[in-house]
C-alpha positions in Angstrom: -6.5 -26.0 3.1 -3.3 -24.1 2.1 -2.5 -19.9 2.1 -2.3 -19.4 -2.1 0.2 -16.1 -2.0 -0.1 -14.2 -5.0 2.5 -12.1 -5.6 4.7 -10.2 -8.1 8.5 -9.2 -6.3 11.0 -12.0 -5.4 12.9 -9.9 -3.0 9.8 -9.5 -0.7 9.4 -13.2 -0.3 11.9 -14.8 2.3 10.4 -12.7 5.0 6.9 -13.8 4.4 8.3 -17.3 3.5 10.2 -17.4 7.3 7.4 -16.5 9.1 5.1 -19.5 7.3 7.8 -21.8 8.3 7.8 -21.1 11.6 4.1 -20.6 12.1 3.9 -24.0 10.6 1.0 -22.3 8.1 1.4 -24.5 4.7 1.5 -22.1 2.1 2.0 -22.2 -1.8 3.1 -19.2 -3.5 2.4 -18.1 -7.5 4.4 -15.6 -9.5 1.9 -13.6 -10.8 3.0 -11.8 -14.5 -0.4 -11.9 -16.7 -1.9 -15.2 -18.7 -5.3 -16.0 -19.5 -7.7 -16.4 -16.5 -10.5 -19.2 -16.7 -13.4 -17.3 -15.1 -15.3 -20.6 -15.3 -13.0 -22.7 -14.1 -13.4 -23.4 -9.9 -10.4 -21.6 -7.9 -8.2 -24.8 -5.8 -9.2 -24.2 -2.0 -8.0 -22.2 0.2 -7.2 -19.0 1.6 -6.0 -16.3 -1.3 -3.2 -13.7 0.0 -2.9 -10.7 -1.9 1.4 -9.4 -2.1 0.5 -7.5 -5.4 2.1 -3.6 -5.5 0.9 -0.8 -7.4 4.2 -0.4 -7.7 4.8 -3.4 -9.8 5.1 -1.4 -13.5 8.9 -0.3 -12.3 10.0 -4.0 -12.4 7.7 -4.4 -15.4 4.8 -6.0 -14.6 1.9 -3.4 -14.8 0.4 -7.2 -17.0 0.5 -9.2 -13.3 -1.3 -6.2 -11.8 -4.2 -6.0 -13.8 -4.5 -9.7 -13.9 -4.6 -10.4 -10.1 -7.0 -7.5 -10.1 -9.8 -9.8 -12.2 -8.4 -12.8 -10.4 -9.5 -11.6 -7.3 -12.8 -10.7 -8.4 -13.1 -14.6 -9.6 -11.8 -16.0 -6.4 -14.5 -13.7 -4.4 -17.3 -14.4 -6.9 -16.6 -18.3 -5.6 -16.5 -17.7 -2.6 -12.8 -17.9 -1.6 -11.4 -15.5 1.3 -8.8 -12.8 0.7 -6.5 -11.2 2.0 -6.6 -7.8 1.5 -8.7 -8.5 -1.8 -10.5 -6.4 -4.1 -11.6 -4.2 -2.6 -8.3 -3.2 -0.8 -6.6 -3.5 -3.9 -8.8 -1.1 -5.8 -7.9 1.4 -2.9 -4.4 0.7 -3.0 -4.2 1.4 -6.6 -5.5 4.8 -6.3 -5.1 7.8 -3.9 -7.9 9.8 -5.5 -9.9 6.7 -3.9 -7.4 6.8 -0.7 -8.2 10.6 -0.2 -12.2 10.2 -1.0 -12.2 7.2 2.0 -9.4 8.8 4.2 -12.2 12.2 3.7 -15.2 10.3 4.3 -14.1 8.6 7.5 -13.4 12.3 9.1 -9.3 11.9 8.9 -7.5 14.7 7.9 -6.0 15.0 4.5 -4.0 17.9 2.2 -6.2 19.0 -0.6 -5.5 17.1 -3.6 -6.1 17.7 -7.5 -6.1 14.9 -9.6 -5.1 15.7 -13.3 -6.2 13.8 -15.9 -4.6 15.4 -19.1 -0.7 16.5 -20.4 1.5 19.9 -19.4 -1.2 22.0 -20.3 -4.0 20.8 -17.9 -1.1 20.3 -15.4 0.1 23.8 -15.8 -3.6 25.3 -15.2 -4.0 22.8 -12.1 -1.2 24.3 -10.8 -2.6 27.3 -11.0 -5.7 26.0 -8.6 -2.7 25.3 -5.3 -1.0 27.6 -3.2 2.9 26.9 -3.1 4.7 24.7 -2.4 2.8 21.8 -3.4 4.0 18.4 -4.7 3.6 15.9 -7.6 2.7 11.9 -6.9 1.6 9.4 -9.0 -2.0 8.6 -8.3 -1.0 4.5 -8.9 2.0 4.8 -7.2 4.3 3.1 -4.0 7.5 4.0 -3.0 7.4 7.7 -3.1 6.8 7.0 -7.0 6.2 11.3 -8.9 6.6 13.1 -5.8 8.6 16.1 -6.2 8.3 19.2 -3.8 7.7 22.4 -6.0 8.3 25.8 -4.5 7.3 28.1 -7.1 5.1 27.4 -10.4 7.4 28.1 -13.2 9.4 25.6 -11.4 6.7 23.1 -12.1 6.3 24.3 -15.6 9.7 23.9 -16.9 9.5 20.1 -15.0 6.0 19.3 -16.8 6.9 20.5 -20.4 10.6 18.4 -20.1 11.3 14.5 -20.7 11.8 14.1 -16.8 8.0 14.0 -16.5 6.7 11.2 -16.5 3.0 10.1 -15.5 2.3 7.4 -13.9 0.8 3.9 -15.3 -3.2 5.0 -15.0 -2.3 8.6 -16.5 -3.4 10.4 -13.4 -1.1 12.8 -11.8 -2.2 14.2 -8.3 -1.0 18.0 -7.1 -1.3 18.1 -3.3 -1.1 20.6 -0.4 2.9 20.5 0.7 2.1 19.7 4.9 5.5 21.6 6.4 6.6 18.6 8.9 7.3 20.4 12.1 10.1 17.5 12.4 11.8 15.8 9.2 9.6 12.9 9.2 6.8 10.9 8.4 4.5 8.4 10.8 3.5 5.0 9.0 1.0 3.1 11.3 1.3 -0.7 10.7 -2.1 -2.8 11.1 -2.7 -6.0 11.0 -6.0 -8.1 11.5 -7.8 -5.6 13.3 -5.2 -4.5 15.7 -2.4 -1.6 15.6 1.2 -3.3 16.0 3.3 -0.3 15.9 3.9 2.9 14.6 7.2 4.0 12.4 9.5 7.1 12.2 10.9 7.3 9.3 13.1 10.1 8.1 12.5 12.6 5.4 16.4 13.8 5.1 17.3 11.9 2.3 14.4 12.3 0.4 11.0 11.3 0.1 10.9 7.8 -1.5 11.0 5.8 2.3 9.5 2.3 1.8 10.7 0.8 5.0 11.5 -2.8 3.2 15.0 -4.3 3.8 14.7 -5.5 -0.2 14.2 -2.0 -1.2 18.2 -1.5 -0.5 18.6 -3.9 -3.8 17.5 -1.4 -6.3 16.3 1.7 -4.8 18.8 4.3 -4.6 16.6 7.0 -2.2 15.3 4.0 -0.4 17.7 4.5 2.6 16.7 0.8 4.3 20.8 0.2 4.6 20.4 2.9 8.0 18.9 1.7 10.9 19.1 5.4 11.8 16.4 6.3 8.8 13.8 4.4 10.8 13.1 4.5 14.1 10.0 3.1 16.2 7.2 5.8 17.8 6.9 4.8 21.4 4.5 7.8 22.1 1.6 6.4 19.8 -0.3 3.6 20.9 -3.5 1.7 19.9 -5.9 3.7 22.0 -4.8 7.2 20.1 -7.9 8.5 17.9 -6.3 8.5 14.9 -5.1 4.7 15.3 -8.4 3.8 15.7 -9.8 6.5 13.0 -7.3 3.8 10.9 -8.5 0.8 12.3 -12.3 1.7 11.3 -11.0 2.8 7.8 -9.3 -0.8 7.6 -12.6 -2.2 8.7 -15.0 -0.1 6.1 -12.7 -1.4 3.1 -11.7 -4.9 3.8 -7.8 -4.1 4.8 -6.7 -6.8 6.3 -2.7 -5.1 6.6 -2.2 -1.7 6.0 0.5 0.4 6.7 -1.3 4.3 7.1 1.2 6.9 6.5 0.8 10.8 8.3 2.9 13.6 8.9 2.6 16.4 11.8 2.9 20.0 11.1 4.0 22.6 13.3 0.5 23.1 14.7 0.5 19.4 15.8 -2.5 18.9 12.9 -2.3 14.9 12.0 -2.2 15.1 7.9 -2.9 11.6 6.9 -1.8 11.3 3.1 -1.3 7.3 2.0 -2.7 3.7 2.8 -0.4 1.2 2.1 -3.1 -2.2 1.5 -0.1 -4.2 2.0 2.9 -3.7 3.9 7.0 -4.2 4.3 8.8 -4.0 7.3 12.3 -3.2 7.8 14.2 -6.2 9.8 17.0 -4.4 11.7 14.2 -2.1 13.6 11.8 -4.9 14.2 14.6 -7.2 15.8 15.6 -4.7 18.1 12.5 -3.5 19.5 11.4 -7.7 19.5 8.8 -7.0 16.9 7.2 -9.0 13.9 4.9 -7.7 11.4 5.2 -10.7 9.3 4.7 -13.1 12.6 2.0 -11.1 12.7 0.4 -11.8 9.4 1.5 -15.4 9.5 -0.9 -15.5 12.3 -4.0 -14.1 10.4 -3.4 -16.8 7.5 -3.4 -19.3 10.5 -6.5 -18.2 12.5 -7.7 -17.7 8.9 -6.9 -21.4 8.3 -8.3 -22.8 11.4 -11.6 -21.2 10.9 -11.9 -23.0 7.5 -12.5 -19.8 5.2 -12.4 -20.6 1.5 -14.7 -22.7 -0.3 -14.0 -26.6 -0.9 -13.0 -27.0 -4.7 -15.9 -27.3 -6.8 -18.0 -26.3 -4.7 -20.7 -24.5 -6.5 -21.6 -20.9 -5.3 -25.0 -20.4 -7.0 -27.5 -21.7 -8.5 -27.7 -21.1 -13.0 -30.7 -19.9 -13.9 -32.5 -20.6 -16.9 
C-alpha cells in the first residue's frame, strides 16, 4: 500500500514530499499532463491523492485536468479511496457549484451571476448588480478574472477590449463587491475533519493572495515574499459556527483539505465566497506559529494507510452481467 499523488505543479511538491519523508508514509507521485486512460484496466493499489488545480490552464495543462477528472471517476468505480476525489474536484472546479453548496448549507454568500455568453450578455448581466461588483473566473484559483468595477461603463469598455479574457469553461461570474471592514480576507484551513487554523491575509496589494511559498516563482501579485501579507487569526477557533458550518460542508462533499475563504464587512456579516478542495500553505507563517498543514495531511494519508483503504490490485468490484 503506497499514497499515488496525482499532481500537475512541480513547485508545490517538496513541501508535500518533506512531510511524507518524515511521516515515513511511502508515497509515489505521477505528473499528470493528459494520455489515454484504460478504463478497463485495474488501478495499482493504494490510496489516490488528488494535488490537481483548476488553476492548472495558466501553466498549460487545462489536458492533465480533464484527464484526472475521468481518472478519478475510474479509481472510485474500483473501489480505490481519494483524497479529495471527484466529487471535491467537481466543486473545486466551479464556484457556481461552490455558491449553490456554500447556499444550501445556510453560509452566507454575495449574490453571484454566472454568464454564459460574450460582451453583450456580459454587458446586460451587469446591468442585473448594484455597484461595485467584481469579475472572477468561475474555473479559476489564484484570484484568476477578479477585477473590482465601480461603475458599469467601466466594465463595458473592459468587456468589449483584448484584456478580457474568459476563463477555461467559458463562464464568467459577476458578484456582489463585500466592502471588508479591514483590508483582508479569512482563509480557514481543514484537514481530515478538523480546523487547523485560520489565515489573514492582506488585500493591499491586490487580490490574487494564494498563500503558497511557490507562488513567489511566477506570480507577480502573489505577495508570498512578505511574511507581513499573511498573518495567523488567533481569535477564530474550531468551536466558532462558521468553522463548523465549514466542517459540515467538507463533510457533505467528500473534502478531505480545504482551505474556505470569507471576508467580514463593516456590519461584522461573515461573507464566505471560495472553497479551495486542495490547499497551499505559506512556510515562513507556519514555522513561526509551530504549525504544519502538510504534517497534517501526511497524517491523513497515514491513518488512511493504516486502515487499509484502497482495493488490492485486481480485485474485482462487481459482478458482469449477462
Amino acid at each position: 500500500m503506497t499514497i499515488h499523488i496525482i499532481y500537475e505543479n512541480e513547485d508545490w511538491m517538496p513541501p508535500i514530499r518533506e512531510a511524507f519523508r518524515r511521516a515515513s508514509v511511502p508515497y509515489q507521485d505521477h505528473f499528470t499532463g493528459g494520455g489515454t486512460l484504460d478504463v478497463l484496466a485495474a488501478a495499482p493499489p493504494g490510496i489516490y491523492y488528488n494535488r490537481m488545480s483548476p488553476s492548472s490552464h495558466t501553466r498549460g495543462n487545462q489536458a492533465g485536468l480533464v484527464y484526472a477528472r475521468e481518472l478519478f471517476s475510474v479509481l472510485e468505480a474500483q473501489g480505490r479511496r481519494v483524497i479529495n476525489g471527484s466529487r471535491a474536484l467537481s466543486l473545486e472546479l466551479s464556484k457556481v457549484a461552490q455558491h449553490a453548496a456554500l447556499q444550501a448549507a445556510g453560509i452566507r454568500t454575495p449574490r453571484t451571476l454566472a454568464v454564459v455568453g460574450g460582451p453583450a450578455a456580459l454587458r446586460t448581466a451587469a446591468r442585473q448588480l448594484a455597484t461595485p461588483f467584481i469579475t472572477k473566473d468561475n474555473q479559476g484559483g489564484k484570484g484568476l478574472g477578479v477585477r473590482l468595477f465601480r461603475e458599469v461603463g467601466a466594465f463595458d469598455d473592459y468587456v468589449e477590449s483584448p484584456e478580457y479574457q474568459p476563463g477555461p469553461d467559458g463562464v464568467t461570474l459577476l458578484q456582489q463587491y463585500v466592502e471588508a471592514a479591514e483590508p483582508f480576507i479569512t482563509r480557514v484551513e481543514i484537514v481530515d475533519g478538523r480546523f487547523l487554523y485560520a489565515l489573514r491575509s492582506s488585500t493591499v496589494g491586490g487580490f490574487e493572495l494564494c498563500p503558497a511559498d511557490a507562488c513567489a516563482v511566477d506570480d507577480a501579485f502573489c505577495p508570498v515574499g512578505d511574511t507581513g501579507m499573511f498573518s495567523l487569526d488567533e481569535e477564530l477557533t474550531a468551536e466558532d459556527p462558521l468553522v463548523l458550518a465549514y466542517l459540515r460542508l467538507c463533510g457533505a462533499h467528500g473534502l478531505d483539505i480545504a482551505g474556505i475563504e470569507y471576508v467580514t464587512d463593516a456590519d461584522g456579516l461573515r461573507w464566505t465566497y471560495d472553497v479551495n478542495a486542495n490547499t497551499n500553505y505559506n512556510g515562513a507563517l507556519e514555522r513561526s506559529h509551530g504549525l504544519s498543514g502538510m504534517d497534517a495531511v501526511a497524517g491523513l494519508c497515514k491513518r488512511l494507510l493504516a486502515e487499509g483503504a484502497g482495493a488490492a490490485a485486481g480485485q474485482p468490484t462487481g459482478q458482469a452481467v449477462a
